[in-house]
N, C-alpha and C positions, 0 to 999 in steps of 0.2 A: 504494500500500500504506500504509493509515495505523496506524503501533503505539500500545499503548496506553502514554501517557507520552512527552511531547514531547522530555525530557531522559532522560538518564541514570539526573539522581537519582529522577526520575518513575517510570520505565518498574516493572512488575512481573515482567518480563521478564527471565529469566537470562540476561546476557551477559558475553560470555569479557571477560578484564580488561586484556587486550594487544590484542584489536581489537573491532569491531563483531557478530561471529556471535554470535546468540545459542536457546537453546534448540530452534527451530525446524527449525534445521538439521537435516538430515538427520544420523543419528548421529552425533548430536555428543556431547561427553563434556567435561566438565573437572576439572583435578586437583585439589590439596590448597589451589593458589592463585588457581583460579578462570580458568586457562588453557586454553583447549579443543585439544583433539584436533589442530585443523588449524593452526593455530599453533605445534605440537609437529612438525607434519609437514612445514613449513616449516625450524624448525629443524635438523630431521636430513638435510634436501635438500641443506642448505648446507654443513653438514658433508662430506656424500656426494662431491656436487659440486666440492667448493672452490670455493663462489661466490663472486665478488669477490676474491679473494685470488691472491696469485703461484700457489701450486697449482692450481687452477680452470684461468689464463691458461697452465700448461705442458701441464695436461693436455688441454684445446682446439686451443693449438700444434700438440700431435699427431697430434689429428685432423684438422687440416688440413691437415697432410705426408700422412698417411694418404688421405685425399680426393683430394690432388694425384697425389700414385702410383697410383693406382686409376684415375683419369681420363688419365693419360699417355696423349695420342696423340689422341685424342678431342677434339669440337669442345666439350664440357661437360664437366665434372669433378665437377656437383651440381645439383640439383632444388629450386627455393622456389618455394613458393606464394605470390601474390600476391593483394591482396582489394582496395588501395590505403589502405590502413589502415597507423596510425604504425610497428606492428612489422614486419611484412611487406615494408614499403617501406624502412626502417630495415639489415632485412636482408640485404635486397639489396646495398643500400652498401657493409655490412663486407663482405661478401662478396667485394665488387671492392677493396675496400681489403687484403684479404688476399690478392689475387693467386689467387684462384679464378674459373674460370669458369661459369659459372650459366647456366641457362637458369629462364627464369621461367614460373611454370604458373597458370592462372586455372580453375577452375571458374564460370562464368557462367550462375547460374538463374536471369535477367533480369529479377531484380528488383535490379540496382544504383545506386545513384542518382548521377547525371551528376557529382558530385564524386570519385567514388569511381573511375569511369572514367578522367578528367582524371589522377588521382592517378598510377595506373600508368601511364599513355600518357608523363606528363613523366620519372618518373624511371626508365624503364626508356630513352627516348631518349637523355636525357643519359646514361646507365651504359652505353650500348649493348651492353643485354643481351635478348636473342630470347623471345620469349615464343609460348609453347604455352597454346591456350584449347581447355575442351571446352563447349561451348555446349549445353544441353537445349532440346529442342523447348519453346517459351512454353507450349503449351496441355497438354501431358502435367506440366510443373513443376507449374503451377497445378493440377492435380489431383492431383499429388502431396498439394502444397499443402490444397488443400480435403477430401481424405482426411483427413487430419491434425486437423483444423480440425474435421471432425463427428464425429470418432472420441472428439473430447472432453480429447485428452490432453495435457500442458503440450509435448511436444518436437515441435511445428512446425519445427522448422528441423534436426531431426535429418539428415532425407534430403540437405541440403547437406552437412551437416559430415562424413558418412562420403562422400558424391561427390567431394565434394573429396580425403579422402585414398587413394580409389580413381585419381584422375582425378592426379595426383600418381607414385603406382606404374606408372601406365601410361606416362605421360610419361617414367618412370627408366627403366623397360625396351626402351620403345622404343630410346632413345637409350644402350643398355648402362652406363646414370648406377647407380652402387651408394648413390650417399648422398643423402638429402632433408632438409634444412635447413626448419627450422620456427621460425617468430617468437615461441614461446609461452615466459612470464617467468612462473615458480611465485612468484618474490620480489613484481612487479608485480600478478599477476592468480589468486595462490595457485592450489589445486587445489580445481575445482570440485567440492562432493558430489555424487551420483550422483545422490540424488534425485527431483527431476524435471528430471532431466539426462541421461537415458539414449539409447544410439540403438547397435544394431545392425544386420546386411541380413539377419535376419529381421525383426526388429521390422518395419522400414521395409515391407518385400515381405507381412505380414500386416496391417498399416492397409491396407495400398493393396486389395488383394485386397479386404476388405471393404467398403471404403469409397470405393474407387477408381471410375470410370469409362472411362480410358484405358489401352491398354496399354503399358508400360514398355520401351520402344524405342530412348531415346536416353539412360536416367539411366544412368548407371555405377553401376549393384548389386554394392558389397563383399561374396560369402557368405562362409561361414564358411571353406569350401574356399580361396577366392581369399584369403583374409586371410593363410592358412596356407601357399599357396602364395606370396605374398609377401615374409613372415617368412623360412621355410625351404628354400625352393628357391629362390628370386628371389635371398634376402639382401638385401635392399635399408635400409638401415639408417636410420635414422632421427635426426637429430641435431640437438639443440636448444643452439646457442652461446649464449645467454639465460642457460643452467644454469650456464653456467662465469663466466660474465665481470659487471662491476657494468654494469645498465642501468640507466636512467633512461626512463621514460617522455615525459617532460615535457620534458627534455633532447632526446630523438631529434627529438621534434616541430617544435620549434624548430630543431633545424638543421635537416632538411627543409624547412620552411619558406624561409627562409636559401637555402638549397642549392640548391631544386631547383623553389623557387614553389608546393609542393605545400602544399594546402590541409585544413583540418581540416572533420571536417564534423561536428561539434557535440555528439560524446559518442562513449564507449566503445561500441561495434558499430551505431553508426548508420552507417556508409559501407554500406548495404545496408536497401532500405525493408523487407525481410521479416523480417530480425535487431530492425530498429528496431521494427517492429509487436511481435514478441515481446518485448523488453525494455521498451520503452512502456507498451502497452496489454496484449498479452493474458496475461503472466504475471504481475503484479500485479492484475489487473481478474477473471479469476478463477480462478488458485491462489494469490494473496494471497503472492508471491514474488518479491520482486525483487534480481536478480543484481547490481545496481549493491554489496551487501554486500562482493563478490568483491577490488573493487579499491580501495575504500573501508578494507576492511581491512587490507589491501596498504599504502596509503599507512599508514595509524595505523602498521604495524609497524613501517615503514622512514621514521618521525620524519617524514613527510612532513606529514603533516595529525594535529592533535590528538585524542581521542576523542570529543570534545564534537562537534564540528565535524561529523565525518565521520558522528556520531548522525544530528543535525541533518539534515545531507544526506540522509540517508537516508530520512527522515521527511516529506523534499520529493517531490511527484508527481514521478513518472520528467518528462522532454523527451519533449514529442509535438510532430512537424511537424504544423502543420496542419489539415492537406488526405489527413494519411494514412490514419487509418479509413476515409473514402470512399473512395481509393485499393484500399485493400484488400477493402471489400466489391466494388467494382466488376469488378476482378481476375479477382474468384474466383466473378462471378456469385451472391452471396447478395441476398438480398434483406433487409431491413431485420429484418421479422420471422424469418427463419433465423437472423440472425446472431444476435440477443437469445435466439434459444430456445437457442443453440450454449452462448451467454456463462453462462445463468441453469442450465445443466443441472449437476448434480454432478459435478464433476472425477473423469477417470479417469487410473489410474497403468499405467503401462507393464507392471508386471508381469502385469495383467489380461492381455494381450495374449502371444501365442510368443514368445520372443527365443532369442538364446545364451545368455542368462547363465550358464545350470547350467553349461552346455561350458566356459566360461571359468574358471568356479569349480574343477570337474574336471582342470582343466588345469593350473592354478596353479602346479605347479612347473615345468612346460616354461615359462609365460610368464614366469616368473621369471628362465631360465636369458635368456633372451630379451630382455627387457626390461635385464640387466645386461651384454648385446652391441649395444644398440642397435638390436637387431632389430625391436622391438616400442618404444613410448612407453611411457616409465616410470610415466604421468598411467595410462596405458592396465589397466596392472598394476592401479595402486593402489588405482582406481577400480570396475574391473572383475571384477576374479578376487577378491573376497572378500566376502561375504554380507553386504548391507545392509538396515538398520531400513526398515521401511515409512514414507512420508512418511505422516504421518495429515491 
């Protein structure tokens, strides 16, 4: 993604003045001092939360009495997801250092890269903590995949990210677990816009249909029904210790490393060649959108990295391995000239397409009541249940 204006003082481009977002963004807004929207929205989390603060750490405490009492008797007491990625893995740990017992859950649509494998294999032995995988058939993913991919539209990697939190709830109920523990830091990796960031199991179940060739056998399809049934009959709660307590990114890393030999594998959601294709290559190359902004702001806010800096970076071509475009066309079966006609056609946005969204918006105050019992992600709420600008 190249902007215009190398610097700061270059650029002609409106950007917030406490991190990196700027005008692009999906409704974005700034105030009287040139602050935007999500940096405000940040603020009020931490407030919300008590994050970092003795408040935050009591009211966590609680929930993990509450955790512990719920799973009395039981061989688990909680449900995380695991990718082998610094949070997730991170997680885990407190987890055992808090006298919780965990079971760990992997959604595998086998496109992992061998580091990312390694990751959870070491620290889930040493933690000896059990792990539940739901593995999708390679060639129905990859069609997933390639639906995605000719459909034209930025959220390729939708159909993991709701797998996963379907593949998650199943694993809770199986094993009568009420609470699912999630590694996501609003401080770290703020709240992403909606934008071209969307993904529900209509969305997903309407690309495939059209675009699909295989039928859908082995993915874990979140409907709207099962989401609900979830939420409200299941209860199965949802809880992100990120929100209460100071994390450090950089910091977990490092002890992991230290701890457990677990290895980094060379950027924010590269533990996964299909994440890394999308952050890479095919969301900058062509919707001209690069999420690296996400965490980059994150640091600027949390004195981590200067503004200048984190411009800079941003202004730097994403990390591509290699070898991974070919990987990816080979995959998915395109052929050189498909893949160019896929790249060069005009971007389409999710809303073209069926989703939930109305339902969600309709819904708004159940998800609210929802979202402030943990039943629902509060990302989920914020995100989700209320009418956004069109990305142009």
């Amino acid at each position: 993604m190249t902007l215009k204006g190398g610097s700061l003082e270059d650029t002609d481009l409106k950007v917030c003045s406490r991190c990196i977002y700027d005008e692009r963004v999906a409704a974005i807004q700034f105030d009287a001092q040139g602050v935007c929207n999500y940096c405000l929205q940040v603020d009020r989390l931490k407030k919300e939360y008590g994050t970092g603060t003795e408040e935050g750490e009591r009211k966590l405490a609680g929930i993990i009495e509450d955790i512990k009492r719920a799973g009395k008797g039981r061989k688990y007491d909680c449900v995380i997801g695991v990718s082998g990625g610094t949070d997730s893995s991170y997680m885990v740990h407190l987890a055992k250092q808090w006298g919780l017992r965990p079971l760990a859950v992997h959604y595998d649509n086998t496109w992992n890269s061998a580091i990312s494998t390694q990751n959870i294999r070491k620290v889930l032995a040493a933690l000896d903590v059990d792990l539940y995988t739901h593995v999708i058939d390679n060639k129905e993913s990859d069609d997933i995949f390639r639906a995605f991919f000719r459909a034209g539209v930025a959220e390729i990697e939708a159909a993991t990210d709701l797998a996963l939190a379907e593949t998650l709830y199943r694993a809770a109920f199986r094993h009568r677990i009420k609470y699912v523990l999630e590694g996501h830091s609003f401080v770290t990796e703020g709240v992403t816009p909606v934008g071209r960031n969307y993904f529900d199991g209509q969305y997903i179940r309407s690309i495939h249909r059209r675009f699909g060739t295989r039928p859908m056998k082995t993915y874990p399809l979140m409907t709207f029904s099962r989401f609900l049934w979830w939420s409200c009959v299941a209860r199965i709660r949802k809880i992100r210790p990120f929100w209460y307590i100071s994390y450090s990114k950089e910091d977990a890393r490092g002890f992991l490393e230290k701890t457990y030999g677990w290895k980094y594998y060379g950027g924010h959601h590269l533990e996964n060649r299909m994440t890394a294709f999308f952050h890479g290559i095919y969301a900058p190359q062509k919707f001209h959108s690069d999420f690296r902004n996400n965490s980059l702001s994150a640091l600027v806010r949390n004195h981590q990295m200067r503004r200048e800096e984190a411009w800079a970076e941003y202004n730097r071509p994403p990390q591509v391995e290699d070898e991974l475009l070919a990987y990816f066309k080979k995959r998915l079966g395109l052929t050189d000239e498909e893949y160019e006609r896929v790249m060069q056609a005009a971007p389409k946005d999710w809303h073209e397409y069926p989703t939930y969204k109305r339902r969600f918006e309709r819904l708004r105050p159940l998800f609210a009541l929802l979202a402030k019992r943990n039943l629902v992600p509060m990302t989920f709420y914020l995100k989700y249940c209320f009418p956004v600008q069109r990305t142009p």
